[in-house]
C-alpha positions as CSV (number, residue, x, y, z in Angstrom):
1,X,0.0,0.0,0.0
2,X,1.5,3.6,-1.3
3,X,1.8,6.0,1.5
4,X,2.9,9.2,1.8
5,X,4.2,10.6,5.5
6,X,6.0,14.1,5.6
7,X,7.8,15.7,8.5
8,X,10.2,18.5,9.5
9,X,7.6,21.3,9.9
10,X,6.9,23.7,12.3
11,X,7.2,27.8,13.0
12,X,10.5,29.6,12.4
13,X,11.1,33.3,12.0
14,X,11.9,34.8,9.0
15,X,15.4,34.2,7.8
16,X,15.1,30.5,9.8
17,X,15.9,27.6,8.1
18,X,14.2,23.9,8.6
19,X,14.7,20.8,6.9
20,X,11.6,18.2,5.9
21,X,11.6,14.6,5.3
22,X,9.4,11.8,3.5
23,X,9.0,8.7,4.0
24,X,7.5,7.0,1.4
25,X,6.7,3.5,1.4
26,X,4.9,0.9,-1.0
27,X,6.9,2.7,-3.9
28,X,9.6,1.8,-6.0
29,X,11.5,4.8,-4.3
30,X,14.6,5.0,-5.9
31,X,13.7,4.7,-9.0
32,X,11.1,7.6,-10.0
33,X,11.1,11.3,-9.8
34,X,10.2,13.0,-6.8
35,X,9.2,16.0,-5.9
36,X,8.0,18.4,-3.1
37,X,5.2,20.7,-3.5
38,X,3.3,23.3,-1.3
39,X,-0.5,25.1,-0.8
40,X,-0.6,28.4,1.0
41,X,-3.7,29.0,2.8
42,X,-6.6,30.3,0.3
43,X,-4.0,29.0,-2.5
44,X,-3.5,26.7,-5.1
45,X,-1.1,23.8,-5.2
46,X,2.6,25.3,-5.8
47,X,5.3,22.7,-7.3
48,X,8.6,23.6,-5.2
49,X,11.4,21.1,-6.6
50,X,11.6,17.9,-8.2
51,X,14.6,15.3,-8.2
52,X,15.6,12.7,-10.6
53,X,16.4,9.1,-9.3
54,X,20.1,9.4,-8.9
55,X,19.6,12.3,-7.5
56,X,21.8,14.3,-9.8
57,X,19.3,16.6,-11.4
58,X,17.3,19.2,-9.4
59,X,14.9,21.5,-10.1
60,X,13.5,24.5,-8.1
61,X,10.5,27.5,-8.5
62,X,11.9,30.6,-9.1
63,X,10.5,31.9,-5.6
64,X,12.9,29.4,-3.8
65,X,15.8,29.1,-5.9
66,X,19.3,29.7,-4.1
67,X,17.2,28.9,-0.8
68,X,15.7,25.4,-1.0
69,X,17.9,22.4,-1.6
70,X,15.9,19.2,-2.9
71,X,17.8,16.1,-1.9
72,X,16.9,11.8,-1.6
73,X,18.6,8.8,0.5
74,X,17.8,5.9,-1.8
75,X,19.0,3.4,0.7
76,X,17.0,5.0,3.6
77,X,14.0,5.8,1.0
78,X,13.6,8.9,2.1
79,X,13.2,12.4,0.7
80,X,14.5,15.8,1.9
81,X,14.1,19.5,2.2
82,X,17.0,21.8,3.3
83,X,14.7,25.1,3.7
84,X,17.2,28.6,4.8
85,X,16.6,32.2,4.3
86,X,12.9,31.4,5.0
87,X,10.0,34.0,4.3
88,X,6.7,34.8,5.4
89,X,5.7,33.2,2.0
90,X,6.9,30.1,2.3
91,X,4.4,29.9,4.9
92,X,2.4,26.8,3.5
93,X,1.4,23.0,3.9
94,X,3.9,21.3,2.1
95,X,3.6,17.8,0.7
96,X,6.0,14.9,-1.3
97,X,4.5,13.7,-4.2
98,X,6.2,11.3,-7.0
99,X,6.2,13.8,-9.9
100,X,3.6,12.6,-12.1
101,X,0.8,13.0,-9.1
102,X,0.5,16.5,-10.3
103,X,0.1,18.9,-13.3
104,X,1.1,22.2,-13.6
105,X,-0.5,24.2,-16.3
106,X,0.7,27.9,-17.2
107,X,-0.8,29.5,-13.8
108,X,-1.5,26.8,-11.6
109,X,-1.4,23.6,-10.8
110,X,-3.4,20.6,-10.3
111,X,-3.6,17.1,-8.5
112,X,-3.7,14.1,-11.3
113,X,-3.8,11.7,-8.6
114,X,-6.8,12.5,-5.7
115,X,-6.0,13.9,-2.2
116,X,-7.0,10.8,-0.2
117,X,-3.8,9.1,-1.6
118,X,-1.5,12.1,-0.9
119,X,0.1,12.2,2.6
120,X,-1.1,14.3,5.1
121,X,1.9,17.2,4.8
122,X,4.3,18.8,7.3
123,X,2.9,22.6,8.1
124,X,5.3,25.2,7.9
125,X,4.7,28.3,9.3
126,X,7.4,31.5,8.8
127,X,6.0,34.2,11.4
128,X,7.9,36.9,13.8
């Protein structure tokens, strides 16, 4: 059974850094794309980064670029974060997805697989 459990949130002042994990499990982890992706409140669903399965190819939004750092243990099966320089913006629910669970279009994007199989996401909150 796929599931999907995210960790490493929680409230940190602007400038704060904080690092998230997955854990999936009932997936072939290490060898499929990966990615992390976030919904501010009263938002839509934003993609933040995707990985390859070596690892050796990263991708990132714009708005976190130079800030984020995607990462993956594919002995451990797990899936990181590295969040620094953090902003009130990246205030958001953030979930890890395998990349083809979602679908971005030219202004937003979409779930291609439904919610009930997505994990439950790690909150994180930037607020002085």
């Amino acid at each position: 059974q796929e599931q999907l459990v995210e960790s490493g949130g929680g409230l940190v002042q602007p400038g704060g850094s904080l690092r998230l994990s997955c854990a999936p499990s009932g997936f072939t982890f290490s060898n499929m794309y990966w990615s992390w992706v976030r919904q501010a409140p009263g938002k839509g669903l934003e993609r933040v980064s995707d990985i390859d399965p070596l690892g050796t190819t990263t991708d990132y939004a714009d708005s976190v670029k130079g800030r984020f750092t995607i990462s993956r243990d594919n002995v451990k099966n797990i899936l990181y974060l590295q969040m620094n320089s953090l902003k009130f913006e990246d205030t958001a629910l953030y979930y890890c997805v395998p990349k083809g669970w979602y679908y971005c279009g030219r202004s937003r994007c979409y779930r291609t697989r439904d919610a009930s199989a997505w994990g439950q996401g790690t909150q994180v909150t930037v607020s002085s």
